[in-house]
Every structure is written in structure tokens, then in C-alpha cells.
N, C-alpha and C positions, 0 to 999 in steps of 0.2 A: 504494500500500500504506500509506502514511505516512497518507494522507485516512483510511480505512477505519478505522486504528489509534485514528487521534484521534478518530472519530465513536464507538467502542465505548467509549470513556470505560477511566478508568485499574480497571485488578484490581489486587484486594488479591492478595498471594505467600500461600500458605498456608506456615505455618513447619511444620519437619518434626514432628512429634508425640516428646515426652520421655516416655522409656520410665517406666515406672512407680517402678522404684527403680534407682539406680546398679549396674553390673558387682561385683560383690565379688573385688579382686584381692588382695588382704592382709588374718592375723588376726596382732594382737601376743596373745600370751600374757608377763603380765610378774610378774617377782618384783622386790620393789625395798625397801630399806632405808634410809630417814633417818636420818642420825646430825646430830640437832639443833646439838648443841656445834661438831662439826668444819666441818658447813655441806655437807655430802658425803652422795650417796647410790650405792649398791652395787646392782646389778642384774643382773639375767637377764633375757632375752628370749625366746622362741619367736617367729620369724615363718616363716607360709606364706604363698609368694608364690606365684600364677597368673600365666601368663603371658597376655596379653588377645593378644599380637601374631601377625601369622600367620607370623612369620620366629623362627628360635632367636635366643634370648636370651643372649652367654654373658658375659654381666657384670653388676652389680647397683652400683647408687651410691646412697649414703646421705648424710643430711647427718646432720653433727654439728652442729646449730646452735651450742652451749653453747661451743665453738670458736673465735667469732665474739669472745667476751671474752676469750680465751687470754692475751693479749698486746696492744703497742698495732702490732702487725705484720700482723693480721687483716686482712679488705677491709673488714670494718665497721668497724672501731675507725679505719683512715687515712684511709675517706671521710666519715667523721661526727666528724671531729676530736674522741672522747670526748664530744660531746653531743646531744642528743636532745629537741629541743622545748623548749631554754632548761636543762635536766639536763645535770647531767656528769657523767662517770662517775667512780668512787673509784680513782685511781691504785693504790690498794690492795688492790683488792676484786674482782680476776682470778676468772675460773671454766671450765673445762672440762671436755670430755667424753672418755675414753680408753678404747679399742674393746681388753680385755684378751684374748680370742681371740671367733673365729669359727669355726664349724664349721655345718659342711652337719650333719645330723643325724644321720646314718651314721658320723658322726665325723669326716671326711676336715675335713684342716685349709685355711682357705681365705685365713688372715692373712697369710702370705709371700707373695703376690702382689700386695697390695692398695695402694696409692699414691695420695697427696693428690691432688685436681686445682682447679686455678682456671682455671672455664670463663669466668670474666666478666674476668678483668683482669688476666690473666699475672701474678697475686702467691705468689710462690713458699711465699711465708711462710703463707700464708692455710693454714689445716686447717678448711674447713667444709663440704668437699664428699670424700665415699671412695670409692673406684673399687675392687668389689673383683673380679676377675675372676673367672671360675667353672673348675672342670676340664673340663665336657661342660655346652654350652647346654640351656637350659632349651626341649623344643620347643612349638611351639604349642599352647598350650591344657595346656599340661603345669604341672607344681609344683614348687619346692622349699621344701624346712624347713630351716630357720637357726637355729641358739642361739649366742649372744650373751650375753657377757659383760662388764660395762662398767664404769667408776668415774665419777662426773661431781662435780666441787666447783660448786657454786652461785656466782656471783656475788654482790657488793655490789649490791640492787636497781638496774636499770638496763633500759628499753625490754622492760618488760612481764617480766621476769624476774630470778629472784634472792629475795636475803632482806635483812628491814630487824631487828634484834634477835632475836625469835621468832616473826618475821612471814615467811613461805617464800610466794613466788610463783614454781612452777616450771615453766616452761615451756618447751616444745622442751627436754626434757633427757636424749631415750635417744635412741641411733642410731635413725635413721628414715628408710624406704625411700622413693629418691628417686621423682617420676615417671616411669614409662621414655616 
């Protein structure tokens, strides 16, 4: 069999064909206010999320990136000892993001259940990952809508986000649904 194999010379794999556009599993709808001076913005969210999976869904995690500058107690701030490609960060110049309620859209409240998690490095301190649990899973192929309420303060510019005077580069700065 090995002889025959090797006489018919090597085939190419056909790779599987990529569908034409990605699954659409999530729409943000956002309201959001700069306040230049204080370095803080104020927001609203709308999200519907689709569930892509064939099993109920009954919890949703979000990261807070903005989180990640909280403090020097983060996993990014104690593995990157404050710098970043020769950059240090402004001992000063903290920023975060704070999830001021949650609600399914029918109102039911979903923030007393919700709890930090640090899936990579047992850091209890770390806030960049939120687990919030749901009342009834979400079943397959099914929806829910989230409004969202948030405060985030900008950092001292720092690893792609933040502000330099009147100069704002914000990024990763609203709660944002994790991959399930």
C-alpha cells in the first residue's frame, strides 16, 4: 500500500471553503459622552447577543479592558512591570472602566450576581475579565438584549490607549462581550 501511495505522488488537502461573511452574533448600540477636562466618559450600551452555540448559554463575560490600568494590582500592570516597548506608565495616570448597572432589557437586574474572574493567573486583584450570570440561558440560536451602563476615566496615554493633553486615544473603553 505504502508502494502505490508513493507512486501516486503527494495531493494537495483542499482547505475547507470560508463562508462568505462572518456569523453576526452581536450589535453594540452606544451613547457615550466625553468630558475632555475630567479625562472620563459616561455611556450607554444596547447589546444583542445571538447565541451561535447548540447548548444554553447561561452566562455572559465581558472584558473590561480599561481595568487592566486600574491599579498596579492588574495582570497587566504586575506582568509588564509599568512598561511597554521601552514606555512606562505615569504612576499617576490610572484609568478605569465601572459597569454602573446591567439589565436584560425587560429590566430584570443582572449586577448582583456578576463577579470578577482571573482565568489566566489566579490574580484576585485583577478586574478585566466579568462573569455575569444570566437568570434562564440563553437557548440555541436564541437572543438576549443588555443595557448597560458604565463610567470609564481614560488613562495617562499608555499601550495604544489613553490621553496625552487634548490628544484622546480610546480604546477598548466600554464593556465588551467576551468570546463564548
Amino acid at each position: 500500500v505504502l508502494v502505490v501511495l508513493c507512486l501516486l505522488g503527494p495531493t494537495a488537502a483542499r482547505p475547507d471553503a470560508l463562508p462568505e461573511r462572518a456569523v453576526h452574533l452581536a450589535d453594540y448600540d452606544m451613547r457615550v459622552r466625553l468630558d475632555p477636562e475630567a479625562k472620563t466618559l459616561q455611556g450607554r450600551e444596547r447589546i444583542v447577543w445571538r447565541n451561535p452555540a447548540p447548548e444554553p448559554v447561561g452566562e455572559l463575560r465581558f472584558h473590561l479592558y480599561l481595568n487592566a490600568f486600574k491599579n498596579s494590582k492588574s495582570s497587566f500592570f504586575a506582568e509588564s512591570g509599568g512598561q511597554l516597548r521601552g514606555d512606562r506608565m505615569a504612576r499617576d495616570g490610572w484609568g478605569y472602566v465601572e459597569v454602573r448597572s446591567i439589565r436584560r432589557a425587560d429590566g430584570v437586574d443582572l449586577g448582583p450576581g456578576a463577579t470578577f474572574e482571573h482565568p489566566d493567573d489566579d490574580n484576585a486583584d485583577d478586574q478585566t475579565v466579568w462573569r455575569v450570570p444570566l437568570p434562564e440561558p440563553v437557548p440555541p440560536g436564541g437572543e438576549i438584549a443588555l443595557d448597560i451602563v458604565f463610567d470609564a476615566k481614560l488613562p495617562r496615554i499608555f499601550a495604544r490607549t489613553g490621553y496625552f493633553r487634548d490628544y484622546f486615544l480610546a480604546g477598548q473603553w466600554f464593556p465588551k462581550l467576551g468570546v463564548y
